[in-house]
C-alpha positions as CSV (number, residue, x, y, z in Angstrom):
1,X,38.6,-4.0,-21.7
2,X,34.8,-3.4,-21.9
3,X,33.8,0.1,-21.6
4,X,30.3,0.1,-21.0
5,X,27.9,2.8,-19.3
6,X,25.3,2.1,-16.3
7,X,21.9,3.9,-16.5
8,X,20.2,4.3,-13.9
9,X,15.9,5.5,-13.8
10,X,13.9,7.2,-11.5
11,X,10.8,8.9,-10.8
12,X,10.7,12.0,-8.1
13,X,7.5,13.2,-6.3
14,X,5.1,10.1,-7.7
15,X,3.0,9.8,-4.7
16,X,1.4,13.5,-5.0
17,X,1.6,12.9,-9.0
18,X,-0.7,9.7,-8.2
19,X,-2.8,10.7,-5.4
20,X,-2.9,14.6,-5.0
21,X,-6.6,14.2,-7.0
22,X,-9.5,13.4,-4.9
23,X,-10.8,11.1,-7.8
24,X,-10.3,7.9,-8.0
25,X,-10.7,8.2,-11.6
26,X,-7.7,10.6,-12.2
27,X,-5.6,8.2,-9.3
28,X,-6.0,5.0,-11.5
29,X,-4.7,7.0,-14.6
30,X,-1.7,8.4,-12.7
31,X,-0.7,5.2,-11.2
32,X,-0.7,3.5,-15.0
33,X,1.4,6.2,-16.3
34,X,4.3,5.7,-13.5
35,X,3.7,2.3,-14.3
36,X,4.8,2.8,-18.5
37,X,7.0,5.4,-17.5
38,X,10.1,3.8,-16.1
39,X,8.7,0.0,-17.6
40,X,7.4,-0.5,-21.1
41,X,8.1,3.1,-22.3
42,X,11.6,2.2,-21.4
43,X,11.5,-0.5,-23.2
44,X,9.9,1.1,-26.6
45,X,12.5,3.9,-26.0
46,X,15.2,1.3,-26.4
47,X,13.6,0.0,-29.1
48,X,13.0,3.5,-30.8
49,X,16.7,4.5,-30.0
50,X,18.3,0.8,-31.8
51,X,15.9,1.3,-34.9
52,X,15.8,5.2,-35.6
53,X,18.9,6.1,-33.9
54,X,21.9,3.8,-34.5
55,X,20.7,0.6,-36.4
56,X,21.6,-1.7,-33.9
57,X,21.0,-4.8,-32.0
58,X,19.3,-3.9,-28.3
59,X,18.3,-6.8,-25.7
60,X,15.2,-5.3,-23.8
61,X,14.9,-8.4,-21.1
62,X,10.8,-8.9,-20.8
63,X,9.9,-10.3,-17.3
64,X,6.8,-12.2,-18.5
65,X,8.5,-14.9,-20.7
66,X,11.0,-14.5,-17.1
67,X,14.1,-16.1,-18.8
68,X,17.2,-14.0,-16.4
69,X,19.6,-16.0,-18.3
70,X,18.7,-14.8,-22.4
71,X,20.4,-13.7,-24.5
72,X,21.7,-11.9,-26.3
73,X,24.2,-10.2,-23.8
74,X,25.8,-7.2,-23.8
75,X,29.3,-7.9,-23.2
76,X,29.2,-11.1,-25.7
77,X,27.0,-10.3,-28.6
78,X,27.8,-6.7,-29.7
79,X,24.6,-5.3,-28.8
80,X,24.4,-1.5,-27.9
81,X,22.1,-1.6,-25.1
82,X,20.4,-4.2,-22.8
83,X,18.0,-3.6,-19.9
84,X,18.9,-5.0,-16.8
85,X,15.9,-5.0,-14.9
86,X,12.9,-2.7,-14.1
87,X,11.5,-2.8,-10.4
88,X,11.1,-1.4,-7.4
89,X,10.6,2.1,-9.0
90,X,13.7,2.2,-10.4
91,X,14.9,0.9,-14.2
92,X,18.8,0.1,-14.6
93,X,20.0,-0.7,-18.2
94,X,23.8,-0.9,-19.8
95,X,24.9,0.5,-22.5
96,X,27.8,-0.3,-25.0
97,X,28.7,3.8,-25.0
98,X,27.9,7.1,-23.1
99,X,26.1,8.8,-25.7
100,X,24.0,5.8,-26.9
101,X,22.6,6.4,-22.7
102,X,22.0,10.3,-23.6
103,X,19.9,9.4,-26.8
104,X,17.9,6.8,-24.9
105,X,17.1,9.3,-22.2
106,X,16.2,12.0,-24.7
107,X,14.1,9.7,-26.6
108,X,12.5,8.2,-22.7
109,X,12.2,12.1,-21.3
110,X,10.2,13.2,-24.5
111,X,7.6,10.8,-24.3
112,X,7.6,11.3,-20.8
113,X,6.9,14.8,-21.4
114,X,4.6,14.5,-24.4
115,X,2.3,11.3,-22.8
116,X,2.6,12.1,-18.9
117,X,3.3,15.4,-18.1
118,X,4.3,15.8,-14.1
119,X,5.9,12.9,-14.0
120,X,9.7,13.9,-13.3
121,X,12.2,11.7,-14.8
122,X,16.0,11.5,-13.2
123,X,18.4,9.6,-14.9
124,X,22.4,9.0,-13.8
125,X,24.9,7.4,-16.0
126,X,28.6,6.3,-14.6
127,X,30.8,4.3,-17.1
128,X,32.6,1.6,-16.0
129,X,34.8,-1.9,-16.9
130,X,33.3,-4.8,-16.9
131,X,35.9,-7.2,-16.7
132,X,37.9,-5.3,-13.9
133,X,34.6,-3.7,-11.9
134,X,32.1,-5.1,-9.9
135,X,28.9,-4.3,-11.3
136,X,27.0,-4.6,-7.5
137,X,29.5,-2.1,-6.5
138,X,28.9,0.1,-9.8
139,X,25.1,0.1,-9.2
140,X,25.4,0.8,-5.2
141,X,27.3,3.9,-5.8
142,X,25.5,5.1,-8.4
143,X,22.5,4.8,-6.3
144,X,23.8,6.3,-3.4
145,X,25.8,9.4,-4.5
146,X,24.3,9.6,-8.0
147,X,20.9,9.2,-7.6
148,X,20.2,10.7,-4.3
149,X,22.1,13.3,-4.8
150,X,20.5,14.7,-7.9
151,X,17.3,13.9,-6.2
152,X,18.2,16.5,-3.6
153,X,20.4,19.1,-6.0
154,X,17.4,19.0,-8.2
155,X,15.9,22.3,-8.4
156,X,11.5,21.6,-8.9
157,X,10.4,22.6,-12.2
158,X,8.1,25.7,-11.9
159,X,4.8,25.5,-14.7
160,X,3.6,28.6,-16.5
161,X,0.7,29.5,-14.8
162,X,-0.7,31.3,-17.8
163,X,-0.7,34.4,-19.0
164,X,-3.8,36.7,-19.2
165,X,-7.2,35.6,-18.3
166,X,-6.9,32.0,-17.3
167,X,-9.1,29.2,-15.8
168,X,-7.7,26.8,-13.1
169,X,-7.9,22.9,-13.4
170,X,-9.7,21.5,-10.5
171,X,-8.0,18.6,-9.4
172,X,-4.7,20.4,-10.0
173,X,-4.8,24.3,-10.0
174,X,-2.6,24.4,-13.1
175,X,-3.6,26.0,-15.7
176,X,-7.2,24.2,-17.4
177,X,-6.5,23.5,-21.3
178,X,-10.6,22.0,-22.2
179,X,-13.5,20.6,-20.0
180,X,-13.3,17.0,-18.7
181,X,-15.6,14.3,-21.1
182,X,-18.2,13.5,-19.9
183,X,-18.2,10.2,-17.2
184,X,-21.1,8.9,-15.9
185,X,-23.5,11.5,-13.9
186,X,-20.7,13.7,-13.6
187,X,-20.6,17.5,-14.7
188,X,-17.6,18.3,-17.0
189,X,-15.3,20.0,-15.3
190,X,-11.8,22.3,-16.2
191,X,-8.8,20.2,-16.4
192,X,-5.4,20.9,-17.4
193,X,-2.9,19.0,-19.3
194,X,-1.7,17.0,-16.4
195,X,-5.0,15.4,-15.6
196,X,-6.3,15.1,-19.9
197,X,-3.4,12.7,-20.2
198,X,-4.5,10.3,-16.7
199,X,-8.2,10.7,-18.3
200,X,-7.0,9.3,-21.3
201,X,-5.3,6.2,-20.5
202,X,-8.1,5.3,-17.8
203,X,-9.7,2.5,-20.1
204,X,-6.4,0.9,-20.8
205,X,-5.3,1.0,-16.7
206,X,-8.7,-0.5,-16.4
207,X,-8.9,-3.0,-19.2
208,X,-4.6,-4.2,-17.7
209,X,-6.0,-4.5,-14.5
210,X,-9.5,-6.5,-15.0
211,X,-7.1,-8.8,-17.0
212,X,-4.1,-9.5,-14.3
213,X,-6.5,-10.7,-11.8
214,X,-9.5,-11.6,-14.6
215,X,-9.4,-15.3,-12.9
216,X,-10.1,-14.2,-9.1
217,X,-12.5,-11.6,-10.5
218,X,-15.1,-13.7,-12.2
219,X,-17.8,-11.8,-13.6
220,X,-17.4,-8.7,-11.1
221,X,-15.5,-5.5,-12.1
222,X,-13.3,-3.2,-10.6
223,X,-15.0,0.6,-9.4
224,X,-14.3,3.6,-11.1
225,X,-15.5,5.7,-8.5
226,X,-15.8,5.3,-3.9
227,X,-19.4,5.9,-4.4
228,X,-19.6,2.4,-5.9
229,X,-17.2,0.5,-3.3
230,X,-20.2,-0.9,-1.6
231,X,-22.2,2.3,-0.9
232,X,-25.2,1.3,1.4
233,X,-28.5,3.2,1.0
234,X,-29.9,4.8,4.3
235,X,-26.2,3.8,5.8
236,X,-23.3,6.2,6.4
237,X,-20.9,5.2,3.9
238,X,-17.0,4.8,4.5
239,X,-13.9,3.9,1.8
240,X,-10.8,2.3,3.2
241,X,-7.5,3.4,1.9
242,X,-4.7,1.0,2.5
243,X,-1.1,1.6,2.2
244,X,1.5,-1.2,2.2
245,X,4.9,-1.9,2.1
246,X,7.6,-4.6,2.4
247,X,9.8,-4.5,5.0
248,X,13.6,-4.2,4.5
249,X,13.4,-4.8,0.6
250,X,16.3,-2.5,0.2
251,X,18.6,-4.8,2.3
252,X,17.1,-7.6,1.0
253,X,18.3,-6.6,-2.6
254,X,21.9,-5.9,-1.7
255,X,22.5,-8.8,0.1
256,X,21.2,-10.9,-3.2
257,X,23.5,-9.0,-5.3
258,X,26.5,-9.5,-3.2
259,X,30.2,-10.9,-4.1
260,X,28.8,-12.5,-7.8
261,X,30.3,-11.7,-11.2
262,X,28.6,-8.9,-13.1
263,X,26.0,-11.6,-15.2
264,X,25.3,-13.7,-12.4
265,X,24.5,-10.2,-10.4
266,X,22.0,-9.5,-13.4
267,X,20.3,-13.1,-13.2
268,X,19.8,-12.6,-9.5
269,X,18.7,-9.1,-9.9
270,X,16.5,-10.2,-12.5
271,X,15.1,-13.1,-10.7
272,X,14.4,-11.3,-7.4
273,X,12.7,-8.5,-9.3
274,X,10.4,-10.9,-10.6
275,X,9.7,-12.8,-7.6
276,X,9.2,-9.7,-5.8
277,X,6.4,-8.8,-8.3
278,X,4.6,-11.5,-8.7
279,X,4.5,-11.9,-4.4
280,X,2.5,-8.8,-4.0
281,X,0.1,-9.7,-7.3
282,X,-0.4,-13.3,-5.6
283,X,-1.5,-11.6,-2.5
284,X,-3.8,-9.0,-4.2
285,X,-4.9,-12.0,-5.7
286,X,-5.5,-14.3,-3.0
287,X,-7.4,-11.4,-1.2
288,X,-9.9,-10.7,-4.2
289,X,-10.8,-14.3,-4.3
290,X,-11.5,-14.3,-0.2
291,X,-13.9,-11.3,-1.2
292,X,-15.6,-12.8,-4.4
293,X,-16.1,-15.6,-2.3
294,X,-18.1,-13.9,0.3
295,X,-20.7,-12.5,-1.9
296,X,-24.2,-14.1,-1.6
297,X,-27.1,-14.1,-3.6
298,X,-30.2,-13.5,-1.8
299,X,-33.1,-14.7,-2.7
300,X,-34.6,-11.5,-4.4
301,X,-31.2,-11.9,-6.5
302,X,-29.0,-9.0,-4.8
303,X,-26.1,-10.0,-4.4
304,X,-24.3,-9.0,-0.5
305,X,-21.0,-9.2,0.8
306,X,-21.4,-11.7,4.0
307,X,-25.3,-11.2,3.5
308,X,-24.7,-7.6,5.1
309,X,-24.3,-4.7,2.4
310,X,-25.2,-5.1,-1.2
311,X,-22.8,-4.3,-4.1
312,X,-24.6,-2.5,-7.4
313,X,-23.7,-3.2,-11.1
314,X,-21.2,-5.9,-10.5
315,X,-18.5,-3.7,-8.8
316,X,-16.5,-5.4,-6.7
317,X,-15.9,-3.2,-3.4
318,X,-12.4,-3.2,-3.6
319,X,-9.6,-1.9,-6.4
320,X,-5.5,-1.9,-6.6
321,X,-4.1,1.6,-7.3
322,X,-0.6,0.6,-6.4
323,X,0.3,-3.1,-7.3
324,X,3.2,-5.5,-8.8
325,X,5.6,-5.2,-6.3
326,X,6.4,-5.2,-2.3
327,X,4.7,-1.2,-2.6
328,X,1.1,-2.1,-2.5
329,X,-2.1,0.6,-2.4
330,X,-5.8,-0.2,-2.4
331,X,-9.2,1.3,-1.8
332,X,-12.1,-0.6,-0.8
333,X,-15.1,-0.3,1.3
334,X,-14.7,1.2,5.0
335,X,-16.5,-1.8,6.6
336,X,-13.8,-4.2,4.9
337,X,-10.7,-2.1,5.4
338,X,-9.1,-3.7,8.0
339,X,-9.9,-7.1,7.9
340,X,-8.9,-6.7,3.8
341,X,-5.6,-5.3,5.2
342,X,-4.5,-8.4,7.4
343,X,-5.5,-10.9,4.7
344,X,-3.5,-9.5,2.4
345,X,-0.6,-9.4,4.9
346,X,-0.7,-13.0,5.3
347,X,-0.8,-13.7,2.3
348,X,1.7,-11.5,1.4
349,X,4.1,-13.4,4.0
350,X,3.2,-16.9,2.4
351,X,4.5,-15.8,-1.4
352,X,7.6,-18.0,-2.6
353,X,10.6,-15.6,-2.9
354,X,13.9,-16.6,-4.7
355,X,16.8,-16.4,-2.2
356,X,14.5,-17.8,0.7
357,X,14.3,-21.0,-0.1
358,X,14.7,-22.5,3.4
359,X,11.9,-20.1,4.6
360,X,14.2,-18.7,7.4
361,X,14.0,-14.7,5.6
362,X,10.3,-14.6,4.9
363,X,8.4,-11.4,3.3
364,X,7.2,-9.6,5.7
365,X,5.2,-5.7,5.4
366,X,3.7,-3.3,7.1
367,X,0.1,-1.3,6.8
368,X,-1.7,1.9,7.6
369,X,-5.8,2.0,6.7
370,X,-7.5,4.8,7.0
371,X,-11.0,4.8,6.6
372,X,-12.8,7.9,6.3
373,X,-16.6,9.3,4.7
374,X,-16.7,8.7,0.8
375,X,-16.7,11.8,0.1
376,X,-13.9,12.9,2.3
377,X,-10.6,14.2,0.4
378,X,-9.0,11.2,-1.2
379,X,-5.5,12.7,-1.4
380,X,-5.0,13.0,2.3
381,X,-6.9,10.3,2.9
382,X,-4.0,8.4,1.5
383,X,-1.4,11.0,3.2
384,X,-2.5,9.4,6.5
385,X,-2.4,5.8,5.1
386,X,1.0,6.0,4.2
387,X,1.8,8.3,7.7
388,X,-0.1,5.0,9.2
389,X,2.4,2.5,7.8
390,X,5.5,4.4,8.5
391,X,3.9,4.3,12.4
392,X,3.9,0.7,12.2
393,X,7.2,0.1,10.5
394,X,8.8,2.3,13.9
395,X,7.1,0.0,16.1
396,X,9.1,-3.3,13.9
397,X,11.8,-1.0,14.5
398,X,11.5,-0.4,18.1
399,X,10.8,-3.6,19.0
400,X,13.9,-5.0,18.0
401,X,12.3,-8.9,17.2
402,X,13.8,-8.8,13.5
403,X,11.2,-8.2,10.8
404,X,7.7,-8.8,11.3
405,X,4.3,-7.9,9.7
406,X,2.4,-5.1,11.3
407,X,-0.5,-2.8,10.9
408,X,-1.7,0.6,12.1
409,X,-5.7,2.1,11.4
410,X,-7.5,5.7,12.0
411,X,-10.8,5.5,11.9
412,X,-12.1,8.8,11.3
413,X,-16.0,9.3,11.7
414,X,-15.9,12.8,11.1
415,X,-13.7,15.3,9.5
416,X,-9.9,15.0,11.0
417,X,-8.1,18.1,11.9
418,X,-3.7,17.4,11.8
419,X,-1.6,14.6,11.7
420,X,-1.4,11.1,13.1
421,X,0.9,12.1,16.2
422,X,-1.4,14.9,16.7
423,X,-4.7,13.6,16.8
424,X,-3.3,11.0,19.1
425,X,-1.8,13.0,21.5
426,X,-5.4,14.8,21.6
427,X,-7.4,12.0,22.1
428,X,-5.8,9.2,23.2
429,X,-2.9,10.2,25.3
430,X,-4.4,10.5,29.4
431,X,-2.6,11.1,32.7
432,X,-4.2,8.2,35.1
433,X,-2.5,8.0,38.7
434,X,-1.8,4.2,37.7
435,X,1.6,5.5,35.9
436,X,3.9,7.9,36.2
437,X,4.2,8.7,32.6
438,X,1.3,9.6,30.2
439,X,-0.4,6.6,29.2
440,X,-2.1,5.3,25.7
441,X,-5.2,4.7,25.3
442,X,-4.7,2.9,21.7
443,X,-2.5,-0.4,21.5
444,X,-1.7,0.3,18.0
445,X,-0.1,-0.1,16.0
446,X,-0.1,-4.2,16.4
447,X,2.1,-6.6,15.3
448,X,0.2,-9.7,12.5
449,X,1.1,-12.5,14.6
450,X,2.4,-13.5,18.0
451,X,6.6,-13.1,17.5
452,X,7.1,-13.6,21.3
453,X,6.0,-15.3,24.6
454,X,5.3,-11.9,25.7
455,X,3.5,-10.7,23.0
456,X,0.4,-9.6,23.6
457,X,-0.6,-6.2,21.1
458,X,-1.5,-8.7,18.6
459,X,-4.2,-9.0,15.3
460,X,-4.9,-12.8,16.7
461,X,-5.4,-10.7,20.2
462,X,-7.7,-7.4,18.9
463,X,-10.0,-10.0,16.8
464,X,-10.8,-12.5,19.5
465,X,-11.3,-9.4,22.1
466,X,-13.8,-7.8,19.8
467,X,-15.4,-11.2,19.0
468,X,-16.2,-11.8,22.7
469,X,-17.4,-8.2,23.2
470,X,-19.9,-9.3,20.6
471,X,-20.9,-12.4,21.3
472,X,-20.2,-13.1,25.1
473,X,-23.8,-12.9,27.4
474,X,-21.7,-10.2,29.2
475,X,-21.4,-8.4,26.6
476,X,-23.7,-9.5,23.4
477,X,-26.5,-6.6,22.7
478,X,-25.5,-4.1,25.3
479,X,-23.6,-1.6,23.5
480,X,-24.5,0.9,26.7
481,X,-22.6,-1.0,28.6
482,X,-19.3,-1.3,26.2
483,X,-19.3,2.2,25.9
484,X,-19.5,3.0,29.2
485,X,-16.7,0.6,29.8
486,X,-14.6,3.0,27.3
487,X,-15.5,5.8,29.3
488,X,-13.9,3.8,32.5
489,X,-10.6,3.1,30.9
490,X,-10.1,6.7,30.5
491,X,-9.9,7.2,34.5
492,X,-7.6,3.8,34.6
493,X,-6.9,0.2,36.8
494,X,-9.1,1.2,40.0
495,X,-11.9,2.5,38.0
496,X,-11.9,-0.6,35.5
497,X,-11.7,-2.9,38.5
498,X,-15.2,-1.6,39.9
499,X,-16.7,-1.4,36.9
500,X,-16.4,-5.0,36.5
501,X,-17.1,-5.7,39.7
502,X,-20.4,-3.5,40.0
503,X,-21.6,-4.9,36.6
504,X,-21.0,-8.6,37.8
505,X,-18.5,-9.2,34.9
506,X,-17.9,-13.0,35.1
507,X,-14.5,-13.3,36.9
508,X,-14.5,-9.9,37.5
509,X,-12.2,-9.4,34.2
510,X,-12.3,-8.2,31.1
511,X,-12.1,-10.9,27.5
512,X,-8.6,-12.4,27.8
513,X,-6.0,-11.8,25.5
514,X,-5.3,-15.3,23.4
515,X,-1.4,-14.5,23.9
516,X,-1.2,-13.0,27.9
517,X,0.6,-15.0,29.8
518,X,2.5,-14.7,33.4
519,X,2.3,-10.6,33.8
520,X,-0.1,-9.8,31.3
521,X,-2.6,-11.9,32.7
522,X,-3.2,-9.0,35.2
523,X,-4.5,-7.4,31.3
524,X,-7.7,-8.9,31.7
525,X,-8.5,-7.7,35.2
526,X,-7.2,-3.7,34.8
527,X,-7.4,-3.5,31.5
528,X,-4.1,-1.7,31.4
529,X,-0.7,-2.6,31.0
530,X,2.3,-0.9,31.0
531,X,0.9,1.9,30.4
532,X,-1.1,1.1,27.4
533,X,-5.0,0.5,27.1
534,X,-6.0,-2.9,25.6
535,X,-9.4,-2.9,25.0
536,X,-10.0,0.8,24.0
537,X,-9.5,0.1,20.4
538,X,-11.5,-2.6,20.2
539,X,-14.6,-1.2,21.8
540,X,-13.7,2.0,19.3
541,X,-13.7,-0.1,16.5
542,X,-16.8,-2.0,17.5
543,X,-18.6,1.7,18.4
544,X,-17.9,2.8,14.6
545,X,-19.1,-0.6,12.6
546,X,-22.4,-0.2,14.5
547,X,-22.8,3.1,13.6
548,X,-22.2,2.0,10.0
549,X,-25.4,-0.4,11.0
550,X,-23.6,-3.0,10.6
551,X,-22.2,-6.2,13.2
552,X,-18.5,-5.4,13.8
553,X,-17.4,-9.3,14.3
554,X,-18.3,-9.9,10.6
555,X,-16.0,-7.4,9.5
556,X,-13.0,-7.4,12.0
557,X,-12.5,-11.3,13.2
558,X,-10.3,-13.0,10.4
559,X,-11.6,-16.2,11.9
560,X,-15.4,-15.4,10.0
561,X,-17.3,-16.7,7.1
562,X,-15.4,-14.5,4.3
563,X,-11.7,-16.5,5.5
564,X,-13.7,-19.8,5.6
């Protein structure tokens, strides 16, 4: 018999830890300290518990030489710990007895506490044989009704809000300790413990970053601040916040790990971890190099992305916050949002994976963008991002076609008052004697890619649309004349129809969808179907990138000079 004990990480309430600050500063510092906490300060903890602690041996497997198959192992070599793999959020590691797991956590929760305070730590052990017990099966019910239950038994830690005369911290409202060091042109301001230790390890979560991706980069730099994402003099200026996330990882996982013995479970764990990883990196990747590509120097040496809006000091118009796995967040500049969004989507889909092999399970995610005023709060800026993706992962749901990559946007020219399912219910939900039921005005969210004949709510289908709308003698210059055909979609099919017709639109139709066929083809002609608008968000879209001064086609149409 091999007694051993499973340890199992996690971190609780991460996304208002990385995000609840409305600068992008204080975001990049929060994101690397999730990042150390349940990774590499695991892996000095170990290391800290086997040399201080008990004088042992400890195997801490490091994914960057990736060898799943090292030793030494656990159950052969005597050794008193061995991490199993960190991903995903979540770090699993075995040790040789119960209380060797308490003293690691101890040693874990203290740095945790000292280095990153407000990052919550939950940790679950369950011992177990490893000759008679399936590991899979160990690690399944741990996660189930050990982790999540803690998670919801877990009563929230309440801070001190000081006592006496105190000063609040801006970004958080906790208690402020000193003034903020001086960055840049801004004006030190109160912080509190909380935000002094994500200020601190900004130049390091900087310096990581420039260096993962220091070959698609070049000589340009990441932004420490939305003002520099691309910030256009004289223009309105807009930052893009978008969410991402892989679609039915969780399955995906267990399915790998099924009916193998406890080290070839480990291998596999190990291996998909990795190639998870290095998928969404590849993408990130792939996407940077599109951009850095699309930068041209003019001839007075400023250098413009697409020749439309210049970028300042070398800063690239685009950053990952969230990155190294299938959960992937970044900010870039509004005009760029979407278009950034379904690149790195395809992309994403095209990554190698271990375990798919004969291409028949491909990765596949979904997005929500948001792209708001620079200025606007970046914290719920993100709120509706990830409110965004969940809206498009419902409609993979609902659709019942198997997984597919999807996207969902806001575009918010203004302020925004409530949530997604508010704001469209408000203003884009109409009662139109076409249909009996209240019909949409917005085809989102939309699906990447055609997955069916029928299939018409497409990215393929939204890009060619506005692309005619912009370029079509119909159309091309006479933004009058597309806005008064959103007006005229509002009232529905019979209205539409006479619009065309009174305008002399040629065929009396609107721009076809590339994937209508049989019943949709009636699309083009009432601009309705089913119920739902098709050209409303298009002309939207195209409505707000002029207003931005700048030509929607070169910003929505993957089919454009920046994918060339």
């Amino acid at each position: 018999m091999k007694n051993f004990t499973l340890t199992v990480l996690d971190t609780t309430g991460i996304q208002p830890y990385i995000f609840g600050s409305n600068r992008l500063r204080e975001n990049i510092g929060a994101s690397y300290l999730v990042s150390q906490a349940t990774d590499d300060w695991a892996r000095e903890a170990l290391d800290t518990f086997a040399r201080k602690d008990i004088n042992r041996k400890v195997y801490a497997f490091a994914p960057k030489q990736h060898q799943p198959d090292a030793k030494p192992r656990i159950e052969d070599d005597g050794l008193a710990a061995e991490l199993v793999y960190a991903g995903g959020g979540n770090t699993i590691l075995l040790f040789s007895d119960k209380k060797y797991a308490v003293q690691f956590t101890q040693i874990l929760s203290k740095r945790i506490l000292e280095d990153a305070p407000g990052i919550n730590l939950l940790a679950v052990h369950q011992e177990f044989d490893w000759d008679s017990q399936s590991l899979y099966d160990v690690v399944q019910n741990l996660m189930k009704n050990g982790l999540d239950a803690k998670k919801r038994s877990r009563i929230p830690s309440a801070p001190l809000l000081g006592l006496g005369v105190t000063a609040t911290c801006r970004s958080t409202q906790l208690v402020a300790v000193k003034m903020s060091d001086p960055f840049e042109d801004d004006e030190p301001y109160l912080i509190s413990t909380e935000i002094k230790a994500k200020h601190k390890v900004v130049s390091a979560a900087n310096d990581n970053l420039q260096e993962m991706f220091a070959s698609a980069l070049g000589s340009y730099e990441f932004p420490l601040r939305t003002d520099k994402m691309g910030r256009s003099e004289a223009d309105s200026s807009y930052y893009a916040v978008i969410h991402a996330d892989g679609n039915g990882m969780g399955k995906r996982f267990q399915k790998f790990g099924e009916n193998l013995s406890n080290r070839d479970y480990i291998i596999a764990m190990r291996k998909l971890s990795h190639s998870v990883a290095l998928a969404g990196i590849h993408a990130l990747k792939t996407v940077i190099e599109i951009l850095v590509k699309s930068i041209e120097v003019q001839p007075d040496g400023k250098k413009k992305v697409k020749g439309k809006f210049e970028i300042k000091d070398n800063n690239l118009p685009f950053r990952p916050l969230v990155y190294g796995g299938d959960d992937v967040t970044f900010v870039c500049d509004g005009r760029l949002g979407l278009e950034l969004a379904a690149i790195f989507l395809q992309e994403f889909e095209k990554q190698p994976l271990v375990g798919n092999e004969d291409g028949k399970n491909p990765l596949t995610a979904c997005a929500g963008i948001c792209v708001v005023k620079t200025h606007y709060p970046f914290a719920r800026a993100y709120e509706l991002s990830e409110d965004l993706c969940r809206k498009a992962k419902k409609f993979v749901k609902d659709e019942k076609k198997g997984e597919f990559s999807a996207l969902d946007w806001h575009l918010a020219a203004s302020g925004l008052s409530g949530s997604i399912a508010e704001i469209r219910d408000r203003e884009y939900r109409v009662k139109i004697p076409d249909f009996k039921e209240v019909a949409s005005l917005e085809m989102r969210p939309i699906s990447l890619k055609k997955e069916r004949d029928s299939d018409w709510r497409t990215w393929e289908g939204f890009t060619k649309v506005v692309k005619h709308l912009n370029e079509d003698e119909d159309w091309k210059g006479r933004r009058n004349k597309v806005i008064a055909l959103r007006d005229v979609l509002r009232q529905g099919i019979k209205a539409t129809q006479n619009f065309l017709k009174n305008y002399r639109i040629k065929d009396e139709q609107l721009p076809t969808f590339p994937e209508s066929s049989g019943r949709s083809d009636n699309l083009a002609k009432d601009g309705w179907l089913d119920g739902v608008c098709g050209y409303f968000d298009a002309i939207e879209a195209m409505d707000f990138y002029i207003s931005l001064r700048e030509e929607s086609d070169a910003d929505l149409s993957t089919e454009n000079k920046t994918a060339e």
